[in-house]
C-alpha positions as CSV (number, residue, x, y, z in Angstrom):
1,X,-10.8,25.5,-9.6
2,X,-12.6,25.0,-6.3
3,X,-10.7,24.4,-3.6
4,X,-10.9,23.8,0.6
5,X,-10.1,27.7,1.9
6,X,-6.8,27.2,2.1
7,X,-5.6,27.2,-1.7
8,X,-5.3,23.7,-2.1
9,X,-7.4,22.1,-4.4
10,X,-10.3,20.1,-3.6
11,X,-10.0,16.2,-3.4
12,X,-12.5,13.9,-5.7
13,X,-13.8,12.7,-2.4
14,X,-14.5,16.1,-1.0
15,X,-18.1,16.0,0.8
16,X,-17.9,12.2,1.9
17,X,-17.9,11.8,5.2
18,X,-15.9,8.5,6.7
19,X,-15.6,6.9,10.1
20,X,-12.7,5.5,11.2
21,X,-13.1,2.3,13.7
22,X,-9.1,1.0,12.7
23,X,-6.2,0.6,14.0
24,X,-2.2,0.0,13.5
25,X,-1.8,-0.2,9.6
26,X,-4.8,-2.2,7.3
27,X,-7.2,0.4,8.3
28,X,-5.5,3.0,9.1
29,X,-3.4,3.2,5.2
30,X,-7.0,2.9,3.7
31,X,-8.3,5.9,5.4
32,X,-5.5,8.1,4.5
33,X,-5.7,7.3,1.0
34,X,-9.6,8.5,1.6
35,X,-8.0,11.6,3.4
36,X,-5.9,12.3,0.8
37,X,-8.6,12.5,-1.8
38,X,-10.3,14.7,0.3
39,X,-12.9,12.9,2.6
40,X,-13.1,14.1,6.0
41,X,-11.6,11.3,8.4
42,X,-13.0,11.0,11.8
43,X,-11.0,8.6,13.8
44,X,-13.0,7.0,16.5
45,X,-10.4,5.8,19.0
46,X,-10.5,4.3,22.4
47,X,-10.4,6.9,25.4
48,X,-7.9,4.7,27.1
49,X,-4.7,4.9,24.8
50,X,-6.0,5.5,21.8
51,X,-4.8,3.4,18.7
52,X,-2.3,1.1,20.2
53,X,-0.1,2.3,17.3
54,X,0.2,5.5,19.0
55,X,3.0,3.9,20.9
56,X,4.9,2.0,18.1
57,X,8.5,2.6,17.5
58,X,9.7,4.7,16.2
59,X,9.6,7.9,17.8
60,X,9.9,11.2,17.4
61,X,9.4,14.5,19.7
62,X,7.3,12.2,21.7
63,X,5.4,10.8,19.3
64,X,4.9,7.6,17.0
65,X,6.4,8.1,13.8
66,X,4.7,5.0,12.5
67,X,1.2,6.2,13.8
68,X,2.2,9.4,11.6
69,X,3.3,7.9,8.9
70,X,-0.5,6.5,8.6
71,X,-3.1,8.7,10.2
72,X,-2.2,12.1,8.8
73,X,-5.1,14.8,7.9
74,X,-7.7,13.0,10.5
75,X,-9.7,14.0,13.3
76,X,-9.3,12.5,16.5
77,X,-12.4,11.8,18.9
78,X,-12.2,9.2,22.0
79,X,-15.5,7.4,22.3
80,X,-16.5,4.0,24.5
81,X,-18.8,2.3,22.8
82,X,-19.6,0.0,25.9
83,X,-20.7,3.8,27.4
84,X,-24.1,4.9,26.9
85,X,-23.4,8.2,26.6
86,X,-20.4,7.6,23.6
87,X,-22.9,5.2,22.1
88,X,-25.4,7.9,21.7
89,X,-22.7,10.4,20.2
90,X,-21.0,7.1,17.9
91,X,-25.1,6.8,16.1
92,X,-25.5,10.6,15.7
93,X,-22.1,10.4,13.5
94,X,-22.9,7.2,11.9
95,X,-26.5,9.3,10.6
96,X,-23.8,11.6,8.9
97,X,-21.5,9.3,7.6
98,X,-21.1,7.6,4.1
99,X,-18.6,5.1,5.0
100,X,-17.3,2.9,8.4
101,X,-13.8,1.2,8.2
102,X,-13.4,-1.1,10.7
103,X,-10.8,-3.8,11.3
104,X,-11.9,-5.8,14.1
105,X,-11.8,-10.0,14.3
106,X,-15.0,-10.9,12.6
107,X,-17.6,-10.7,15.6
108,X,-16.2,-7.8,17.7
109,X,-18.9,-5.1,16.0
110,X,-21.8,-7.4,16.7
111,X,-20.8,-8.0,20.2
112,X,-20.7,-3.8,20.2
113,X,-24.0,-3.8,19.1
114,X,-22.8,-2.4,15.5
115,X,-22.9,-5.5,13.4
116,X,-23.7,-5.8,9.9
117,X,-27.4,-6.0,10.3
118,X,-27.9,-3.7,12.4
119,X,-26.1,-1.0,10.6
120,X,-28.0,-2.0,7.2
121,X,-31.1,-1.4,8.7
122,X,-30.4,1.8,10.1
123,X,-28.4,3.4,8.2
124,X,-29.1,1.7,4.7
125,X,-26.9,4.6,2.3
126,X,-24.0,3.6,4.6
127,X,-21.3,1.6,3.2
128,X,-19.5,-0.6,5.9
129,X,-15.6,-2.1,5.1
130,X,-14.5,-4.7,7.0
131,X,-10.8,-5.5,6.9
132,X,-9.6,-8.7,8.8
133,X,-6.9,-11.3,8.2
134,X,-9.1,-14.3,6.8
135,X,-12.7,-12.3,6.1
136,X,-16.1,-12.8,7.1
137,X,-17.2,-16.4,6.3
138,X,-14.5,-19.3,6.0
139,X,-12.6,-21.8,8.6
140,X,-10.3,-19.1,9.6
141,X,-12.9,-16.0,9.9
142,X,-12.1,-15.4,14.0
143,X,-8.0,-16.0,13.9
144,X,-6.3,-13.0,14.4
145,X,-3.4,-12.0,11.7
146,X,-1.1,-9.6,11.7
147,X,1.5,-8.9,8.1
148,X,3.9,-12.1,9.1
149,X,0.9,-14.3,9.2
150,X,-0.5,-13.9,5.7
151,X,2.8,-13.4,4.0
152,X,3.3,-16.6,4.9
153,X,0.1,-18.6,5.0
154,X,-0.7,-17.1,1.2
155,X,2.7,-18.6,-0.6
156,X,4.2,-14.4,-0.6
157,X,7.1,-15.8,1.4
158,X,7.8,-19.0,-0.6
159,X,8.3,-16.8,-3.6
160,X,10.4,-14.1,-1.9
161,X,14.3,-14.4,-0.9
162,X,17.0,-16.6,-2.9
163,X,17.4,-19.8,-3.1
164,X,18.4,-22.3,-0.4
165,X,17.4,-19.6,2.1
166,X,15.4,-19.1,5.1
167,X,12.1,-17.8,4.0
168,X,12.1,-14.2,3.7
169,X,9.3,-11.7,4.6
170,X,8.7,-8.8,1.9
171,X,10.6,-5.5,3.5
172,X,7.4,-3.8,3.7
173,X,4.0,-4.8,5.0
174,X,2.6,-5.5,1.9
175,X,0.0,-7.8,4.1
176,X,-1.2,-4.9,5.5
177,X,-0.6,-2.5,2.8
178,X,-2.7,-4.4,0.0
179,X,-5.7,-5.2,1.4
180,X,-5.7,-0.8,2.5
181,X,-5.7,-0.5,-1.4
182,X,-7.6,-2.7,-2.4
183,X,-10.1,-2.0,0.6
184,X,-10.3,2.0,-0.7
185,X,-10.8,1.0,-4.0
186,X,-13.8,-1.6,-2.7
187,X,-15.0,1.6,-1.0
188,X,-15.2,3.9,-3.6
189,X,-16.9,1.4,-5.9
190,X,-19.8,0.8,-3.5
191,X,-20.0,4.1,-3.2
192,X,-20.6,4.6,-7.2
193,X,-22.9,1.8,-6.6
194,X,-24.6,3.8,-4.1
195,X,-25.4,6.7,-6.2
196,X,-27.5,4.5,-8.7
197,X,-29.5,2.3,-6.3
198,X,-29.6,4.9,-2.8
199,X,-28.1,1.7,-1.2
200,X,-24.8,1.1,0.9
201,X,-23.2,-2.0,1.0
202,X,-20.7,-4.3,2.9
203,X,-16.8,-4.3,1.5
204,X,-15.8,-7.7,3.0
205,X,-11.8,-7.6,3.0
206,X,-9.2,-10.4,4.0
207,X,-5.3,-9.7,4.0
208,X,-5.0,-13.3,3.2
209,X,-7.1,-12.9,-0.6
210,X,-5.5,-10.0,-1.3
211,X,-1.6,-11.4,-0.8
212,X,-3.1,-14.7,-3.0
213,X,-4.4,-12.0,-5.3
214,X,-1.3,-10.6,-5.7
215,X,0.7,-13.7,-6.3
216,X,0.7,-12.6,-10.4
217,X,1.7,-15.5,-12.5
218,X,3.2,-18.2,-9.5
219,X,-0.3,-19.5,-9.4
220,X,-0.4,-20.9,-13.2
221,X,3.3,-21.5,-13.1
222,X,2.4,-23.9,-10.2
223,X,-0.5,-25.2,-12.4
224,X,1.3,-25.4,-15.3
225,X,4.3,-27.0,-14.2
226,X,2.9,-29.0,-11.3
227,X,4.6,-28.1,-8.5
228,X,5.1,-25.0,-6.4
229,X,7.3,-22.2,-7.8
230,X,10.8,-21.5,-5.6
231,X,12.2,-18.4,-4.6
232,X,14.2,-16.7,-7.4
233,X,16.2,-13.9,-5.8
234,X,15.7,-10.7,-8.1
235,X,15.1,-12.7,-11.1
236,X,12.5,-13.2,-13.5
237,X,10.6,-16.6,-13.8
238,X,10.1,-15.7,-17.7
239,X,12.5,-13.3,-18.7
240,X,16.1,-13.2,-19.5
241,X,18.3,-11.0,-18.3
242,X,16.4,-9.7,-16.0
243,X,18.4,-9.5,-12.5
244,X,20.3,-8.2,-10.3
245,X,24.1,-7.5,-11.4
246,X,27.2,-7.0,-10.4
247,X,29.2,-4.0,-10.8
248,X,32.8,-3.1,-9.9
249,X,31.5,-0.9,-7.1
250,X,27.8,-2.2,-6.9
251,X,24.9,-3.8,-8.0
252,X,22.3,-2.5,-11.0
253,X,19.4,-4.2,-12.1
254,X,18.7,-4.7,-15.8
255,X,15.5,-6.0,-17.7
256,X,16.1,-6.7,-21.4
257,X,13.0,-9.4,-21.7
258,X,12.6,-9.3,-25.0
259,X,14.7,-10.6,-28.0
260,X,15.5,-6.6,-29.8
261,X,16.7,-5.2,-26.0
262,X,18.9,-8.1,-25.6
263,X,20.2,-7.7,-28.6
264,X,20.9,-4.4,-27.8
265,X,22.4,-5.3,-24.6
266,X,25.2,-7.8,-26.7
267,X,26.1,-4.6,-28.7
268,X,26.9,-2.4,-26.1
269,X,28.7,-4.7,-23.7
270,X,30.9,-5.1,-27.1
271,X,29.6,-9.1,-27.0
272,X,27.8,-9.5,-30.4
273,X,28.5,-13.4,-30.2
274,X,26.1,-13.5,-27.4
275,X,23.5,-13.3,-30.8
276,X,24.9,-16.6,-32.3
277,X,25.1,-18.6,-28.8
278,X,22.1,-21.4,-29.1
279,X,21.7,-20.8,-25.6
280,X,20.7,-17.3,-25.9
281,X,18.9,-17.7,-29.2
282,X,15.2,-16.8,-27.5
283,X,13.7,-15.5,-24.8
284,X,12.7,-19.3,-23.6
285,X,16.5,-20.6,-24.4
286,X,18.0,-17.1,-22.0
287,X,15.9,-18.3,-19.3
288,X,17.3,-22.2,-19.6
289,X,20.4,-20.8,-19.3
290,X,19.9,-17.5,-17.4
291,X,23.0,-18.3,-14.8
292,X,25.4,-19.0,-17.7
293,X,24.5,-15.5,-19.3
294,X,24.2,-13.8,-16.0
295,X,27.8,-15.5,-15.4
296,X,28.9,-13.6,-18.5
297,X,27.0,-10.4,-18.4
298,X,28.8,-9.9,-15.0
299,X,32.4,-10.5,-16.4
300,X,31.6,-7.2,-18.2
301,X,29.9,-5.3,-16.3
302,X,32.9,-5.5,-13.3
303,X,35.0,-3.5,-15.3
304,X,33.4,-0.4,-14.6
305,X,30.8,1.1,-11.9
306,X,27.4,1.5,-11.6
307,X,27.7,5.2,-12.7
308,X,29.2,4.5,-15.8
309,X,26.8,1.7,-16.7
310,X,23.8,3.2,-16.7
311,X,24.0,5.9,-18.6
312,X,25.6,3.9,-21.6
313,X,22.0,1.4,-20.5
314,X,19.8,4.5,-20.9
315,X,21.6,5.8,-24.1
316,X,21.2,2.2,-25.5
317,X,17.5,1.9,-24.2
318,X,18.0,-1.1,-22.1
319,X,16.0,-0.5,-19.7
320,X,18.2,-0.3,-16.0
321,X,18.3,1.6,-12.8
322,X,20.4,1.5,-10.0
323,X,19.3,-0.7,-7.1
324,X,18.8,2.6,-4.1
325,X,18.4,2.4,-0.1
326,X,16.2,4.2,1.5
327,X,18.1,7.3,2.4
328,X,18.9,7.8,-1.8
329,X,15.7,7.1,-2.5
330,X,14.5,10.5,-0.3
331,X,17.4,12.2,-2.7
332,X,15.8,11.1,-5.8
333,X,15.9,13.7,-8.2
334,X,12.9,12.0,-9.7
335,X,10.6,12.0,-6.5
336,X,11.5,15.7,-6.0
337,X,10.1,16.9,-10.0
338,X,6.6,15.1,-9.1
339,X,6.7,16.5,-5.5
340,X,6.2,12.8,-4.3
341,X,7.5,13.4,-0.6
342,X,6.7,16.3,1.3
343,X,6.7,17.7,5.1
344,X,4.3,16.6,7.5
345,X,3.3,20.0,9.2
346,X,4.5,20.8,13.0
347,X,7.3,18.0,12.6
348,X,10.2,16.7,11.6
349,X,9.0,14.2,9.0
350,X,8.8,13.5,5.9
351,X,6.2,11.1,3.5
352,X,4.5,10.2,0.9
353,X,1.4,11.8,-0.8
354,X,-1.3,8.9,-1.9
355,X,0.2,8.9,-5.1
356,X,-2.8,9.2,-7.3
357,X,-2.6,12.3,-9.8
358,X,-6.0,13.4,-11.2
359,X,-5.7,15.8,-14.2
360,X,-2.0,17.0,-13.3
361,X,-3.3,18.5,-10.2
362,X,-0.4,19.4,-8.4
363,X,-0.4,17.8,-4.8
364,X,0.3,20.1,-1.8
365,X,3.6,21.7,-0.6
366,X,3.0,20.1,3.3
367,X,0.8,17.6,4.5
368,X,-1.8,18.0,7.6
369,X,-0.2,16.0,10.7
370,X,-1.8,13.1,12.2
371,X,-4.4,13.9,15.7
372,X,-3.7,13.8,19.2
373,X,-5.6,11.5,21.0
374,X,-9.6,13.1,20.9
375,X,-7.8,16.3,19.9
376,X,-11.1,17.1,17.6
377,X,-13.9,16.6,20.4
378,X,-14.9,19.8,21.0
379,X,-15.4,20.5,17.1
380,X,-16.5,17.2,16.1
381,X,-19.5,18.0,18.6
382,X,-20.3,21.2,18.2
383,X,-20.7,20.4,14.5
384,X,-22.8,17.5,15.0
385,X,-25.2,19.7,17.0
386,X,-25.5,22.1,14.3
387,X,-26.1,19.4,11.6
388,X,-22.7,18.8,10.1
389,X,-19.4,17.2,10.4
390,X,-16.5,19.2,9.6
391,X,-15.3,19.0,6.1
């Protein structure tokens, strides 16, 4: 098994060499997931302040834990591209690169002199992602977006919350957070791409297709049934039960979609009549009437906790789980077998690995810590004069 020097095993992406224009999250999240699977990460930030995520909230020993949480296992070099002399040391590393992320309004990288065309014809192998709130061509190209925007401009927050409520925004930036994943993956496909025709290639991402991309089955129920689907709460649109309940001491959730786990269900809440009742007769007739047998599902369930539900759930096979906060969630027994969440090295914290497992490789005990500010200059230069970036 080949691995970096240290004992940890090489990453898939090992060798590839990837600049880092980005900044706060969209960028940033699709660069660690690069780092992660072993490119080298140089992040070119501006000498005055860096990423302005560096001084997010919250913080910890000084620092940014949100810049942290994002920027992990990259090196840091400050670089003015309206400087001559920067300039000159920003095309010597773009000759050694394989890929630029930037996440600039549509324009910025041409008004830098780094624009599309201009890096084709230079650099043809590189390949060039471009993560912005609305993309490169359309009506909305130069707007500027941040998560809030697109969750609501794409129909995410129409769908999420309960009903009769304020619109809700999703509890993560999953504006940001999707068009990172689905950038990476764009990346890595160009790159295959690359090794059959020599060329690079332009990954052209907008926050706002991905959030409509990820919409699942709201767009054809809004087709289908010709008007725009509501908020449901926890609830299914085309399953029943399949919820949130109530417990004596809690809340669980339960998803029996189908016709043999709901029958299943009936038998061990000792309610076998639940199999005669029209209204529960079929998965369609459950979800006409999913509040009358949510109603009644409830009734039994409040007779005992969440702890004695769900193992009764499992031993039936219903599938269930209990509905966790955060701090369980860094207890879970579950996360701690796969090695899931780990310490970031030289602090107090703790996250996530890019949770991609190739071939049961196990993932490492600790995790490299995000940069200071141009923290890598010196080697970052030196290597550049003797014909390599560090790896």
């Amino acid at each position: 098994m080949t691995t970096d020097g240290t004992g940890v095993p090489e990453g898939p992406l090992h060798g590839l060499r990837v600049l880092d224009l980005s900044r706060v999250l969209a960028g940033p999240y699709c660069t660690m997931i690069l780092a992660d699977l072993g490119a080298t990460v140089i992040k070119v930030e501006h000498p005055d302040g860096g990423d302005e995520a560096r001084g997010f909230l919250p913080m910890i020993d000084g620092a940014s834990a949100y810049f942290a949480a994002v920027n992990r296992g990259k090196r840091s070099i400050a670089l003015d591209l309206a400087a001559d002399a920067d300039r000159a040391i920003f095309q010597r590393l773009l000759a050694q690169a394989d890929v630029l992320v930037e996440n600039f309004r549509p324009g910025v990288m041409d008004r830098l002199g780094f624009g599309w065309p201009v890096l084709q014809a230079r650099w043809p192998r590189l390949v060039v992602a471009s993560i912005s709130g609305f993309g490169q061509h359309g009506p909305y190209r130069e707007r500027g977006a941040y998560d809030l925007i697109v969750q609501a401009m794409s129909g995410m927050m129409s769908l999420t919350g309960h009903p009769g409520q304020p619109p809700t925004r999703a509890g993560t930036s999953i504006g940001d957070l999707a068009a990172s994943v689905f950038a990476a993956n764009g990346i890595q496909a160009a790159l295959l791409r690359r090794v059959r025709t020599g060329i690079g290639g332009r990954v052209d991402v907008a926050m706002l297709d991905c959030q409509v991309a990820l919409l699942e089955n709201a767009i054809a129920r809004c087709l289908v049934d010709g008007q725009a689907p509501p908020p449901l709460g926890a609830r299914h649109s085309g399953a029943a039960p399949f919820d949130a309940f109530r417990a004596a001491d809690g809340w669980l959730v339960i998803a029996a979609g189908n016709d043999a786990l709901f029958a299943r269900l009936a038998q061990m809440l000792a309610s076998p009549q639940w199999l005669a009742d029209e209204r529960f007769a079929s998965r369609s007739a459950r979800v006409a009437h999913q509040a009358a047998l949510k109603a009644l599902i409830e009734e039994r369930l409040t007779t005992a906790d969440v702890a004695d539900w769900l193992p009764r759930l499992e031993q039936t096979g219903v599938p269930a789980g209990p509905i966790q906060d955060v701090a369980a969630v860094l207890n879970d027994p579950q996360l701690a077998a796969r090695g899931l969440l780990a310490p970031v090295q030289g602090t107090a914290l703790l996250a996530a690995h890019t949770p991609i497992r190739l071939d049961d490789t196990p993932w490492p005990t600790t995790l490299p810590p995000a940069p200071a500010l141009d923290e890598h200059r010196a080697e970052i230069l030196r290597l550049l004069d003797e014909g390599d970036t560090p790896r």
